[in-house]
C-alpha positions as CSV (number, residue, x, y, z in Angstrom):
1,X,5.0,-19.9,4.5
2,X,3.3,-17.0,2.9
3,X,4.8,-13.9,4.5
4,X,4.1,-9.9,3.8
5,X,6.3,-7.3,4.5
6,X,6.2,-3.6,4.0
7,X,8.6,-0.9,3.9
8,X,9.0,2.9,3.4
9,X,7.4,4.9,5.4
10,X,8.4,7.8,7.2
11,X,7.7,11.6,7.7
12,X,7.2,13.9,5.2
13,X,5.5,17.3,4.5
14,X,2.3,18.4,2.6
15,X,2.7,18.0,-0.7
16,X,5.9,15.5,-0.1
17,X,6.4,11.9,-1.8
18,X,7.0,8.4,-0.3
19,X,7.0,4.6,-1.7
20,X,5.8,2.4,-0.2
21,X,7.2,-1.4,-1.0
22,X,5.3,-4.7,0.3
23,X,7.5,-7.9,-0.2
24,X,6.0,-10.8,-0.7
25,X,7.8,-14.4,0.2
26,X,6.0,-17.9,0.1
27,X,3.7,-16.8,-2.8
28,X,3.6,-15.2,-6.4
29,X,2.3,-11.9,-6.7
30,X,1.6,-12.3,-10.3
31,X,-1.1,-15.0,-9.4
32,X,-2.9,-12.9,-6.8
33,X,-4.7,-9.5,-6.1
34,X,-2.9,-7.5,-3.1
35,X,-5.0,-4.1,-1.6
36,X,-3.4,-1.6,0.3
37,X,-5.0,0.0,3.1
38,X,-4.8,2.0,5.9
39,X,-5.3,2.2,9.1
40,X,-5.5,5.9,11.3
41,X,-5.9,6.4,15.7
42,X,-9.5,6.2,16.2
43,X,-10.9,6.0,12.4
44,X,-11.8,3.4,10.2
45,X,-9.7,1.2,8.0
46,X,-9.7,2.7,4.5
47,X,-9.3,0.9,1.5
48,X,-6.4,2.6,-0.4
49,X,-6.5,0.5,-4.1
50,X,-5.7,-2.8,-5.2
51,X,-3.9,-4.3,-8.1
52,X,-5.5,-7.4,-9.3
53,X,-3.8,-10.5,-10.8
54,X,-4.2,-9.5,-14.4
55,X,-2.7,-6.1,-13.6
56,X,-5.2,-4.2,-13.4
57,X,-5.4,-1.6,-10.9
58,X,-8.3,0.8,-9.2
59,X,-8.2,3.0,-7.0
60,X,-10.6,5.0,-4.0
61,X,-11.9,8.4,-4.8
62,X,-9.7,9.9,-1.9
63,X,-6.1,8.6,-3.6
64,X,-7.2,8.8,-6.6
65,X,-4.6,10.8,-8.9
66,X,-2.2,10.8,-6.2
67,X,-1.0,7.6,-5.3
68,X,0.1,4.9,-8.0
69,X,0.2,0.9,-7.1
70,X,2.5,-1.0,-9.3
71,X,3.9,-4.5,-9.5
72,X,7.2,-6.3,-10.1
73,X,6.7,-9.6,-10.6
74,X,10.7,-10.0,-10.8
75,X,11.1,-8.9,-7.3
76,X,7.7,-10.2,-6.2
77,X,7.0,-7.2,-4.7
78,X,4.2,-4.4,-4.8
79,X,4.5,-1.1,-4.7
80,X,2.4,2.6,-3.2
81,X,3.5,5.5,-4.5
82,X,2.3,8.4,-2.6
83,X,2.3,11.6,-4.1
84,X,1.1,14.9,-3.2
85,X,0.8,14.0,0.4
86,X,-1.7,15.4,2.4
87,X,-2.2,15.4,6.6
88,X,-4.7,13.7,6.1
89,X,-2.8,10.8,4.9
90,X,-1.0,10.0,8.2
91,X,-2.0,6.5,8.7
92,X,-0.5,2.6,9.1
93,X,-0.2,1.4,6.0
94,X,-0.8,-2.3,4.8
95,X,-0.6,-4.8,2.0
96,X,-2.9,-7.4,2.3
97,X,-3.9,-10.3,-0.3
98,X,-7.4,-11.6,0.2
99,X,-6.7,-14.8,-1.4
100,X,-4.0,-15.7,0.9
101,X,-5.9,-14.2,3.6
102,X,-2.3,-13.0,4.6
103,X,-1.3,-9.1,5.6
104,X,1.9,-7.4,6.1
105,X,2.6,-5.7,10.0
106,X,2.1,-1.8,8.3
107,X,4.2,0.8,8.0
108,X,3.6,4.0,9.4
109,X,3.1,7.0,7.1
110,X,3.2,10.8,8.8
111,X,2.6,13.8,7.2
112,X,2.9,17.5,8.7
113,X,1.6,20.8,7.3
């Protein structure tokens, strides 16, 4: 059973740091692409970046240069690096692989000024 599970979050200031972690059990992450995304009270879910099977990464314009996704394939895990953390970035955040069609529950993300 393909299960996703993320971890990290917490409260930090403007400007702060946080990883993010997204365990993956039932499935390889090497053979799949896993997006994160967000999710904030009353606003739209946000695409954050995906890394894709072969590795490669990309990223939206609002992260961009501030948050890193990376992979492990020996821990089967995937990772969000947020950097230079903003208010703006309060949000749940998720891992979710569209070809398992499987997400994690989130983890919540708060920043303060």
């Amino acid at each position: 059973q393909v299960q996703l599970v993320e971890s990290g979050g917490g409260s930090a200031w403007t400007g702060g740091s946080l990883t993010l972690s997204c365990s993956v059990t039932g499935a390889t992450v090497s053979r799949y692409a896993f997006r994160w995304y967000r999710q904030a009270p009353e606003k739209e879910r946000e695409w954050v970046g995906t890394v894709f099977a072969t590795g490669l990464i990309s990223y939206s314009d609002s992260v961009k240069g501030r948050f890193t996704i990376s992979r492990d394939d020996a821990k089967n895990a995937v990772y969000l690096q947020l950097n230079n953390l903003r208010p703006e970035d309060t949000a749940a955040y998720h891992c979710y692989s569209p070809d398992l069609n499987h997400r994690g529950p989130g983890t919540q993300v708060t920043v303060s000024s």
